[in-house]
Each structure stands twice: as structure tokens, then as C-alpha cells.
Kinemage of the C-alpha trace (Angstrom):
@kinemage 1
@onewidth
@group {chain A} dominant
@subgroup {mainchain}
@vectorlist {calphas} color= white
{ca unk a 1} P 0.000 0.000 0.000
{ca unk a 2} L 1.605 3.577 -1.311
{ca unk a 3} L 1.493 6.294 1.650
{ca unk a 4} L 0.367 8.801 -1.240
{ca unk a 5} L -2.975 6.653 -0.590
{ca unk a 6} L -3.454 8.383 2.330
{ca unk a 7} L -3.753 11.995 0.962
{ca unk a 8} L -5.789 14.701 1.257
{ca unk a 9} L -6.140 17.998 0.328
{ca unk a 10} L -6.677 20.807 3.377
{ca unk a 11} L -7.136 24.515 3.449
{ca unk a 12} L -4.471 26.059 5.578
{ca unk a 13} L -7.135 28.204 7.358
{ca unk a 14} L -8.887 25.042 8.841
{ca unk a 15} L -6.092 23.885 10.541
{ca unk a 16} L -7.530 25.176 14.478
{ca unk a 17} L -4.882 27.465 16.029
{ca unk a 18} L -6.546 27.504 19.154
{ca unk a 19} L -9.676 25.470 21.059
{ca unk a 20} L -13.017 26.058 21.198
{ca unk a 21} L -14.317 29.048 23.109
{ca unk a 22} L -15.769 26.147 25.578
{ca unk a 23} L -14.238 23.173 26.252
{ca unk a 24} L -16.562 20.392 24.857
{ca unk a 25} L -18.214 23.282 22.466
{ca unk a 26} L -16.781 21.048 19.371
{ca unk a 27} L -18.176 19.725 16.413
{ca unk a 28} L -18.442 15.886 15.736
{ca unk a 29} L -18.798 13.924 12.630
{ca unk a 30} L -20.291 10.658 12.955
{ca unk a 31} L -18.654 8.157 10.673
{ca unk a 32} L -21.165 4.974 10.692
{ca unk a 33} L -20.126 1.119 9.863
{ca unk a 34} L -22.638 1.674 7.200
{ca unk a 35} L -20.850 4.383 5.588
{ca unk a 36} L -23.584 7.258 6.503
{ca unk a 37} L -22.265 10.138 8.238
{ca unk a 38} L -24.024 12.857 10.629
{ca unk a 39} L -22.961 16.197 11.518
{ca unk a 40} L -23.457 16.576 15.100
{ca unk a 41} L -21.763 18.355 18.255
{ca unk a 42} L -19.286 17.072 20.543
{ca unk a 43} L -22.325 17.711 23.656
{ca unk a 44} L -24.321 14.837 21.975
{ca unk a 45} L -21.959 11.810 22.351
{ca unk a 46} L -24.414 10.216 23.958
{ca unk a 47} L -26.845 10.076 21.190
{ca unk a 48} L -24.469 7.892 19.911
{ca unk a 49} L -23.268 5.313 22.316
{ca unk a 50} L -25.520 2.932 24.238
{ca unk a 51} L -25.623 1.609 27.685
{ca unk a 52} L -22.794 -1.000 28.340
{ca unk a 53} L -20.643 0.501 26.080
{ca unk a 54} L -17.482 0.391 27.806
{ca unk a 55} L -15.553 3.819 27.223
{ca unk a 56} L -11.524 3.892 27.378
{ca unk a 57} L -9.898 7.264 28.289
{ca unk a 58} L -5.824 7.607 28.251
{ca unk a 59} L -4.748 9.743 31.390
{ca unk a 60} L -1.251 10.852 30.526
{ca unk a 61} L -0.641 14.255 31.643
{ca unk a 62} L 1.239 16.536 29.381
{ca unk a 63} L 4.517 18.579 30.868
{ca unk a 64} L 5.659 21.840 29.963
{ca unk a 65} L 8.407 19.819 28.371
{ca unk a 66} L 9.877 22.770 26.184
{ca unk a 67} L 12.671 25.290 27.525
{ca unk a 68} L 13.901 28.091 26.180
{ca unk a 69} L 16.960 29.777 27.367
{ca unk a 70} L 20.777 31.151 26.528
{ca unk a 71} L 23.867 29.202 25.854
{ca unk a 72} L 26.689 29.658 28.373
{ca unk a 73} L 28.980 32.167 28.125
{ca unk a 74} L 27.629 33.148 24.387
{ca unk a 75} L 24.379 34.501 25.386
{ca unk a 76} L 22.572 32.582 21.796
{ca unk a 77} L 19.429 31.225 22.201
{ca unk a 78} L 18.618 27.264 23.065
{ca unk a 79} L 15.901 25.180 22.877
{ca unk a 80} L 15.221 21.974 24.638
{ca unk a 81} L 12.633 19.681 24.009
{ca unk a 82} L 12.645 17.054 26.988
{ca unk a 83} L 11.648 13.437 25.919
{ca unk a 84} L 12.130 11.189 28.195
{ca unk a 85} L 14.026 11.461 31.754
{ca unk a 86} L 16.776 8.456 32.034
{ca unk a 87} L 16.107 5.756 35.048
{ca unk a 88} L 17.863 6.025 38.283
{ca unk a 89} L 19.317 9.404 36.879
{ca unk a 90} L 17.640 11.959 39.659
{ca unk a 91} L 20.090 12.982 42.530
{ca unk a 92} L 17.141 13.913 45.584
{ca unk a 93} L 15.425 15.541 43.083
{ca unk a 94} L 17.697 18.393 41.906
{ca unk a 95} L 19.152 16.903 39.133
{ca unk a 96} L 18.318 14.274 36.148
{ca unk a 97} L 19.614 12.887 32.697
{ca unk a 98} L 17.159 13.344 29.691
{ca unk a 99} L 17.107 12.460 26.263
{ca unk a 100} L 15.873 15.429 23.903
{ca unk a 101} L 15.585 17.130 21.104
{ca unk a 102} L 18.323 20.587 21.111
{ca unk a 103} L 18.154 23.501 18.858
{ca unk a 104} L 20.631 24.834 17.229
{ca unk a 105} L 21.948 20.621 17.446
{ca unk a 106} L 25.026 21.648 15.757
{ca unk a 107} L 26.749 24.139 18.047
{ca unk a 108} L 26.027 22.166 20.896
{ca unk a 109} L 28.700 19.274 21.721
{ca unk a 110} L 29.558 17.405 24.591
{ca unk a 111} L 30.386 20.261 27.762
{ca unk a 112} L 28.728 22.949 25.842
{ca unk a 113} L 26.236 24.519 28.711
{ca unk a 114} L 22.538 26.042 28.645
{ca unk a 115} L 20.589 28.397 31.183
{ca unk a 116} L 17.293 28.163 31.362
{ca unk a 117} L 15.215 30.715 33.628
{ca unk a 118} L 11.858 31.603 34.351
{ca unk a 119} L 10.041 33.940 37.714
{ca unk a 120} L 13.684 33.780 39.436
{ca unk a 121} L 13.461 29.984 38.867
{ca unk a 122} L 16.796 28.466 37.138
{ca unk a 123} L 17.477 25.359 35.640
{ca unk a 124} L 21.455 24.479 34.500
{ca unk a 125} L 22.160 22.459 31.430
{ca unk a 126} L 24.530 20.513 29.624
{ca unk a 127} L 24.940 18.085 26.801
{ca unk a 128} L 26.523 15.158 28.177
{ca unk a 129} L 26.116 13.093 24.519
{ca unk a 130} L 25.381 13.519 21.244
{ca unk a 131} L 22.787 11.459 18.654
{ca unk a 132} L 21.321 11.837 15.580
{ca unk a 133} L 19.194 14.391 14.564
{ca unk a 134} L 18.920 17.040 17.088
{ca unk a 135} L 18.984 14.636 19.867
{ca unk a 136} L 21.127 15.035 22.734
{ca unk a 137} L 21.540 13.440 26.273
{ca unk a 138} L 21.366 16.556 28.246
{ca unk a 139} L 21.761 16.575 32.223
{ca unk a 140} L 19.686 19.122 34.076
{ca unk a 141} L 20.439 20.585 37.199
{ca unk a 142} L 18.457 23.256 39.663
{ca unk a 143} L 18.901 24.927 43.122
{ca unk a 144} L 14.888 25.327 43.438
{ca unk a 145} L 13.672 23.556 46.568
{ca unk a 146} L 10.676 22.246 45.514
{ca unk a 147} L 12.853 20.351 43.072
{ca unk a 148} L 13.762 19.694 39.394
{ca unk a 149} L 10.240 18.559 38.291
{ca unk a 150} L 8.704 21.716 39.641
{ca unk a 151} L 11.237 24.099 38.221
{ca unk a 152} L 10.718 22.424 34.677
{ca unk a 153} L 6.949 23.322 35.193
{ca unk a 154} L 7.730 27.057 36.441
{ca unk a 155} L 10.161 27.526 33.412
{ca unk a 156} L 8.791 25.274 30.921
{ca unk a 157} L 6.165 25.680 28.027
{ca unk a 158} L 3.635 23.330 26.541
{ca unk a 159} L 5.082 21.875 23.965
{ca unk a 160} L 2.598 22.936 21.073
{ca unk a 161} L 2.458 20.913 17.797
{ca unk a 162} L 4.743 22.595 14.657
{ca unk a 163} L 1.317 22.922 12.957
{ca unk a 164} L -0.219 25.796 15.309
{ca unk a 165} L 1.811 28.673 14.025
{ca unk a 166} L 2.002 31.015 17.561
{ca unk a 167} L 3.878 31.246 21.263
{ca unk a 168} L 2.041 28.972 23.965
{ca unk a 169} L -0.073 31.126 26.464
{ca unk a 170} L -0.244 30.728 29.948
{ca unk a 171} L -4.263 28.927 28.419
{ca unk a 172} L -2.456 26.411 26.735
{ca unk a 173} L -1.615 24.543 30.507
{ca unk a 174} L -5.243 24.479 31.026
{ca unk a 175} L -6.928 23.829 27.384
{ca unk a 176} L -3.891 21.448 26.111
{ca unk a 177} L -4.552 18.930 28.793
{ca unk a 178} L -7.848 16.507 29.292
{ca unk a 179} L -9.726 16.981 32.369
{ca unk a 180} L -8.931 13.412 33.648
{ca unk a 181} L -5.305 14.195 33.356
{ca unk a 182} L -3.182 12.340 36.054
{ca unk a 183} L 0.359 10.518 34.917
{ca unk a 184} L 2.803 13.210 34.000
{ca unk a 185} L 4.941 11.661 30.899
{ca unk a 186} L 3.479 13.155 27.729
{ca unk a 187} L 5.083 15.817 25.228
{ca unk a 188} L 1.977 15.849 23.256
{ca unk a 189} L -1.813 15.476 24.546
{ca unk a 190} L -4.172 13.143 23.680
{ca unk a 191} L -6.418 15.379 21.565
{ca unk a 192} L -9.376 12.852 21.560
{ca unk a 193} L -9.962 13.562 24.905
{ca unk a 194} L -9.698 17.703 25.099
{ca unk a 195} L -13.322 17.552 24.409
{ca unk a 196} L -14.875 16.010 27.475
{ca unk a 197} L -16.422 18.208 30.034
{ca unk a 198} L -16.761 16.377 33.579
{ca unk a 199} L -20.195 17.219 33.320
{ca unk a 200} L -20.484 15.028 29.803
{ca unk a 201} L -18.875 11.986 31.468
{ca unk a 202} L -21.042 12.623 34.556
{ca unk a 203} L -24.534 12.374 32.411
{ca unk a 204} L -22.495 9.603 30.248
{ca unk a 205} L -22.153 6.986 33.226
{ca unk a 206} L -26.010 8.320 33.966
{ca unk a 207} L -26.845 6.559 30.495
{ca unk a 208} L -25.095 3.146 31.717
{ca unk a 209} L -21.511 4.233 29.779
{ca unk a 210} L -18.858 2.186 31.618
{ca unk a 211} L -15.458 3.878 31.845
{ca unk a 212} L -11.897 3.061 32.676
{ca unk a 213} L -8.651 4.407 31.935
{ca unk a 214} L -5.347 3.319 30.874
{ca unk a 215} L -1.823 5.292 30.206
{ca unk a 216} L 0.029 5.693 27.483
{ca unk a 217} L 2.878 8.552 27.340
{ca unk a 218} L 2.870 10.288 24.064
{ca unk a 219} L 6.146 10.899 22.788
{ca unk a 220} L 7.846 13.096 20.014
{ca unk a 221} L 7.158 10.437 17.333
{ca unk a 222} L 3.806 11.606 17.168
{ca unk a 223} L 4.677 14.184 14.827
{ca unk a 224} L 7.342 11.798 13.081
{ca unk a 225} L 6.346 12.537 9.337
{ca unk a 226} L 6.025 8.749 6.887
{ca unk a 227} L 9.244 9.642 4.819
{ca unk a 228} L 8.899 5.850 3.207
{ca unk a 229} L 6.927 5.138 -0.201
{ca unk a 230} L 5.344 1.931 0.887
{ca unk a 231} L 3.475 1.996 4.294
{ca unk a 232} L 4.792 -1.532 5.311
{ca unk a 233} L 8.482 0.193 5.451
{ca unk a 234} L 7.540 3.057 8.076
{ca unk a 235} L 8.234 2.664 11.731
{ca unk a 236} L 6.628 4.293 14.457
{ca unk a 237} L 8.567 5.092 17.872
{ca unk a 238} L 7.838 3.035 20.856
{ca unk a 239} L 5.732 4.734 23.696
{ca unk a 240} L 5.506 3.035 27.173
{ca unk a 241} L 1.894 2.610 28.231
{ca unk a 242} L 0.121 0.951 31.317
{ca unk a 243} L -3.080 -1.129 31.605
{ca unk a 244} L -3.945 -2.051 35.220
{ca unk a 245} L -5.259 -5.181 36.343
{ca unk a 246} L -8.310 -3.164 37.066
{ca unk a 247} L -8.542 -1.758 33.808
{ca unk a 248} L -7.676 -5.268 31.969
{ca unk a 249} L -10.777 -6.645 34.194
{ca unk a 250} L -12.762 -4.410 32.677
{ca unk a 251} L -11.988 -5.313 29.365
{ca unk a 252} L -12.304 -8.490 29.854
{ca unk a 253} L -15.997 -8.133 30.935
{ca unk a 254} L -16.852 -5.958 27.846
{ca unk a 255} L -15.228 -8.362 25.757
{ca unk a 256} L -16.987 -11.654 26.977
{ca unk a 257} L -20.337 -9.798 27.541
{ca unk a 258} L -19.930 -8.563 23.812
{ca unk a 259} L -20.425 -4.920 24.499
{ca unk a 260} L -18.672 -2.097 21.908
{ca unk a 261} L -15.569 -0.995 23.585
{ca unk a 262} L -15.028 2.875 22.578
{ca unk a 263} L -11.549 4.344 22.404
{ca unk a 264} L -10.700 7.728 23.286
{ca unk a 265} L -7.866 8.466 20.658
{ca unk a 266} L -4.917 6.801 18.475
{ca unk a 267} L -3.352 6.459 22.150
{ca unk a 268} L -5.643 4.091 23.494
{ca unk a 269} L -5.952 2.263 20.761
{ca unk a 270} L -2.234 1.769 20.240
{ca unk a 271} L -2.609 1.117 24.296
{ca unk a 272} L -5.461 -1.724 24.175
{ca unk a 273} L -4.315 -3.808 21.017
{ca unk a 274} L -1.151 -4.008 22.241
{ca unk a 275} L -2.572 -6.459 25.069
{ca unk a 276} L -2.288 -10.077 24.980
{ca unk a 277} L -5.987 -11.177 25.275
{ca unk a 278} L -6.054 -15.428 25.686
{ca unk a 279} L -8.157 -17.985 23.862
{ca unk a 280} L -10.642 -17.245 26.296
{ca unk a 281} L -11.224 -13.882 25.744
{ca unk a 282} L -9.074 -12.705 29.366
{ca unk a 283} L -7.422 -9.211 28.461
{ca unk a 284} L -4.295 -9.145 30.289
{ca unk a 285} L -2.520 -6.474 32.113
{ca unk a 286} L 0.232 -4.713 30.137
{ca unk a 287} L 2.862 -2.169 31.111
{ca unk a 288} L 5.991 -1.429 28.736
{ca unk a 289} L 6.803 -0.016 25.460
{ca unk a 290} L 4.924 -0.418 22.140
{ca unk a 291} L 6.202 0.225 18.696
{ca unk a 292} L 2.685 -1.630 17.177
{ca unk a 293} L 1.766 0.228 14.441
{ca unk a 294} L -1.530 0.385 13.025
{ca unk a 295} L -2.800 -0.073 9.540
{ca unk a 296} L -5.355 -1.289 7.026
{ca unk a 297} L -5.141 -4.721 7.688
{ca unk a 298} L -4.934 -4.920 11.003
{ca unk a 299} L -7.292 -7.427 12.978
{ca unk a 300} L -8.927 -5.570 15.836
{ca unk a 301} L -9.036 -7.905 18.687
{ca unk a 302} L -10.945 -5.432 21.640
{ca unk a 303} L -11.729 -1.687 19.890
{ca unk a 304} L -14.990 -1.104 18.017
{ca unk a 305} L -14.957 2.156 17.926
{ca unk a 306} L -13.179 5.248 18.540
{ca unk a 307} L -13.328 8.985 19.442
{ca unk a 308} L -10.521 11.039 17.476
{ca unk a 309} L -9.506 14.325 16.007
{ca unk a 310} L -8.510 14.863 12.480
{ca unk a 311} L -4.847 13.408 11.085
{ca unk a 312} L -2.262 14.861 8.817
{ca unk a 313} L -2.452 13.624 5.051
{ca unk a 314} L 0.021 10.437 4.871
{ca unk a 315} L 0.470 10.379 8.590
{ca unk a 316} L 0.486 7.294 10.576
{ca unk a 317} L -2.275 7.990 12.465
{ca unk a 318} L -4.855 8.797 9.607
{ca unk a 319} L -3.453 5.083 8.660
{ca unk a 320} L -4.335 3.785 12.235
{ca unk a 321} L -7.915 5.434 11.883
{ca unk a 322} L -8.639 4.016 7.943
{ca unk a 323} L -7.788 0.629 9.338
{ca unk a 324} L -10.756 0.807 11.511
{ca unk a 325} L -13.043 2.449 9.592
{ca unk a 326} L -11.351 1.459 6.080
{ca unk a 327} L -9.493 4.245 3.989
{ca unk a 328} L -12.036 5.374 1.525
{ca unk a 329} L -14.582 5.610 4.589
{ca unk a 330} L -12.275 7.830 6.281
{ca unk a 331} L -10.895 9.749 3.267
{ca unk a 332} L -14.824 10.543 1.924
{ca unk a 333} L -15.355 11.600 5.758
{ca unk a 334} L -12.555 13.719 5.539
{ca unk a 335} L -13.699 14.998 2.364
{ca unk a 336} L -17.132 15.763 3.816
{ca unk a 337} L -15.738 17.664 6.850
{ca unk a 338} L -13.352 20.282 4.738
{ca unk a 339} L -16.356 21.001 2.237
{ca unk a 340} L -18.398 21.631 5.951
{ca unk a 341} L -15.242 23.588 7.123
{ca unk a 342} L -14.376 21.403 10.093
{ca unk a 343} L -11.741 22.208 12.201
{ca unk a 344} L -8.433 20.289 12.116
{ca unk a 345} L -5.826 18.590 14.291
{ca unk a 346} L -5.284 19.112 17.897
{ca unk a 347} L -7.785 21.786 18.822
{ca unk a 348} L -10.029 20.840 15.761
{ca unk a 349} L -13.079 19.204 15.818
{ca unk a 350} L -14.050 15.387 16.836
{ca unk a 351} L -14.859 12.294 15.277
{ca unk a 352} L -16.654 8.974 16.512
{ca unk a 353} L -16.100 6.620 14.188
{ca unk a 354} L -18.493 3.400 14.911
């Protein structure tokens, strides 16, 4: 299958620079197993879902991951895009070894060291090892007292996607974030779930919804563009997700009692069909990294459905979503919401696709 299959055409002006006035004030487009699709808003979910329907929300927590600062003693600008902090590496909680992404990667070699500094809050830096790409291994180090992972949230910013074209603002920590945010690990949100309201999941386990949670820790590879020709040949980076006991139980219900189990975003898919679920239909617990990457052809073994935002043309994730719902389904849907002027990506508008 040729990536180019996966293509779309998308005015520049629909791509959503910032949310919805409300949270939960979205549109959502309906995409049917029948093919039929209905314009609706994000406040009539339930419309669409029925009692027992078991709903799966991913509760990473984003971190204002990106720093901005000054080399040391040139004065240039630095940015630092935190990935993922190295085990073991934090010294009573001052200091810490991270993989991420540094700009400008070039000037910046093994001993070369960063200030970042935010309030009267300062975090030290310095590239301790070089990789491909931009990526460095870069140790961090701060005299704050409430420690290193509360001076990276007093100097950091939310790390927004390339695609929305303006500065973070101090709204971003609040509107970039789901409401049933709770494992800090993410450099990217899962969009799906911006649009719930704790007053929609209230009136949603009032209509017999079943919910449960997992975590999966979106990483930079999210926005890792499909550079090969043939879909087969692209690899997607591993993220480390965790699916409790509890939350495997639950599965494990839904699946045996046959009820629909609804994802909340690419995340929890990728979370849920990386389980092992036995002859018997018992989901398992799972916690560790997964590099599974989703495409037409894949055999679902627990998700019938899924909440989502719009996907990039030829990105893996549109790929994920066409394997589900099949790839002209999706790309006629997609079609359908750019003639109705939709609202793309991130802070765009919904989709349930059933």
C-alpha cells in the first residue's frame, strides 16, 4: 500500500490554532459502519453510544516539556525539548539525565552549557552526549527547593504541535490537557480527549456508559512525518503505556459480555491492542513499550470504535484510523468535513467513528 494513498487535500485556514471558546463546544462527525455520516456536536456523544458501552480514556498528563533559554557564556538562544528522563538518573530531586531534542543541534557538543530561567526559577544544562538528529543526552540541574520537576513546570512551556503557528499562552496549561489528566509523561496530549467536560462523562455513566482508563505517554514520534513510499516500510517510535489489572478486568468483561468498547484516541488504541488477550477472551494487564503500528489490515481484537480528532495527510495515524473504519470511509469523511469547514488537528473538531 503507497502512503500517497493516504492523501488529502486541506485549506491552511482550517487547521484550528486555538480550542473552542468552551471546552466540549466542538463539532463531531459521525462516521457509521454503514458508511452514513451525521454532523453533530461534541455535547451529543451520547446520542451515539448505548448503555454498556465500555468507554476507554488515556490519562497521561502533558509537561511543559519545552525550555527556552541562553547558551553559556555566548548569550545565543537554546531550545530543549525534553523526551524522556533516564532511570535512576535523579540525585534527591535536583538533578536528572534526559534524552531530547536541542536547537541549534550543531553548536552544541559534549560540555557545551545552557541556562534556562523563568520567575527567578533556574534550571542548568549541559549536553553530556550527542545522537542523531537534534537529539542530545542533556543533564539538568536546579537549586529550586521544591525540586527539578517543579522548576521544569515554572520555566517550561507546553510543547505545542509545529502545525499551530504562535507562542504557547499561559491557556495552553489548562486547554492542552484533558480533564482526567493524572500521569505526568506526555510531550503531546491526547487530543481525543480535550473535548470532554466532567459534566459530559457525569450524564455519560447516567446513560449506563462504563469507563476506565489506561496510560500511554505520548512521545515526540507523534509528529514523526512517513518519509517511506510503501506503508509496510515506516516505523513508528515506541511509547511506554500501562493497563492495570483493574482496567484489563474491565476489558475483559466488555469483551466476553460482547459490548462495543469505545476508544478515546490513536493512544488508546495503540494502548489496548497491544494487550495479549487469551483464547478465552481474558485481556491481560500490560505495562511497557509499544512500537505496534496500526494499519489497514490490522485485525482488531478489543476496539470497536473510537473517538478522534482529524490526522495529517500520509500520517500514521490517519493510517491507524482508515484501518478501523477502512481508507475510503475515512478519506470521503474527511472529504465531507473540509467542504463543511471542520476544524483540524489538535484543537479541531471530533470524530466517533463506529
Amino acid at each position: 500500500m503507497n502512503v500517497s494513498d493516504f492523501d488529502f487535500e486541506l485549506p491552511e485556514e482550517l487547521i484550528a490554532q486555538f480550542p473552542s471558546e468552551q471546552r466540549g463546544g466542538s463539532r463531531l462527525l459521525v462516521v457509521h459502519g454503514d458508511g452514513r455520516i451525521d454532523d453533530a456536536m461534541f455535547s451529543e456523544l451520547g446520542r451515539y453510544v448505548v448503555p454498556g458501552d465500555l468507554l476507554v480514556l488515556n490519562n497521561t498528563r502533558v509537561f511543559p516539556a519545552r525550555l527556552l533559554g541562553k547558551r553559556i557564556p555566548s548569550g545565543g538562544s537554546v531550545e530543549c525539548l525534553l523526551l524522556n528522563e533516564r532511570p535512576n538518573s535523579s540525585d534527591e530531586r535536583s538533578n536528572s539525565t534526559w534524552e531530547a531534542v536541542v536547537h541549534p543541534g550543531q553548536k552544541l557538543k559534549p560540555g557545551a552549557q545552557m541556562l534556562f530561567e523563568r520567575d527567578g526559577v533556574r534550571i542548568h544544562g549541559e549536553i553530556a552526549a550527542m545522537h542523531f538528529q537534534g537529539r542530545r543526552t542533556v543533564r539538568l540541574a536546579t537549586e529550586y527547593p521544591a525540586g527539578l520537576s517543579a522548576a521544569i513546570d515554572s520555566v517550561g512551556h507546553i510543547p505545542l504541535p509545529p502545525y499551530i503557528k504562535r507562542a504557547d499562552a499561559p491557556s495552553d496549561r489548562d486547554r492542552y490537557q484533558t480533564i482526567y489528566a493524572r500521569e505526568r509523561g506526555s510531550v503531546a496530549a491526547p487530543t481525543a480527549g480535550l473535548h470532554f467536560t466532567n459534566g459530559q462523562l457525569d450524564a455519560l455513566t447516567s446513560h449506563g456508559i462504563e469507563r476506565v482508563e489506561i496510560t500511554l505517554h505520548v512521545g515526540y514520534g507523534t509528529f514523526k512525518p512517513v518519509k517511506a513510499e510503501r506503508v509496510e516500510d515506516h516505523v513508528v517510535d515506541a511509547e511506554r503505556f500501562t493497563v492495570s489489572a483493574a482496567a484489563a478486568a474491565a476489558l475483559t468483561r466488555a469483551k466476553r459480555e460482547r459490548r462495543r468498547v469505545i476508544a478515546v484516541g490513536t493512544t488508546t488504541v495503540r494502548s489496548l491492542e497491544s494487550l495479549t488477550v487469551t483464547p478465552d477472551g481474558e485481556v491481560l494487564a500490560g505495562n511497557g513499550d509499544t512500537t505496534l503500528f496500526i494499519r489497514p489490515g490490522h485485525r482488531f481484537q478489543l476496539v470497536n470504535g473510537m473517538v478522534t480528532n482529524f490526522h495529517l495527510p500520509k500520517s500514521s495515524l490517519l493510517m491507524l484510523v482508515s484501518a478501523l473504519a477502512t481508507r475510503e470511509r475515512i478519506l470521503n469523511a474527511y472529504k465531507h468535513a473540509v467542504a463543511r469547514r471542520y476544524r483540524f488537528y489538535s484543537y479541531g473538531d471530533a470524530m466517533l467513528i463506529l
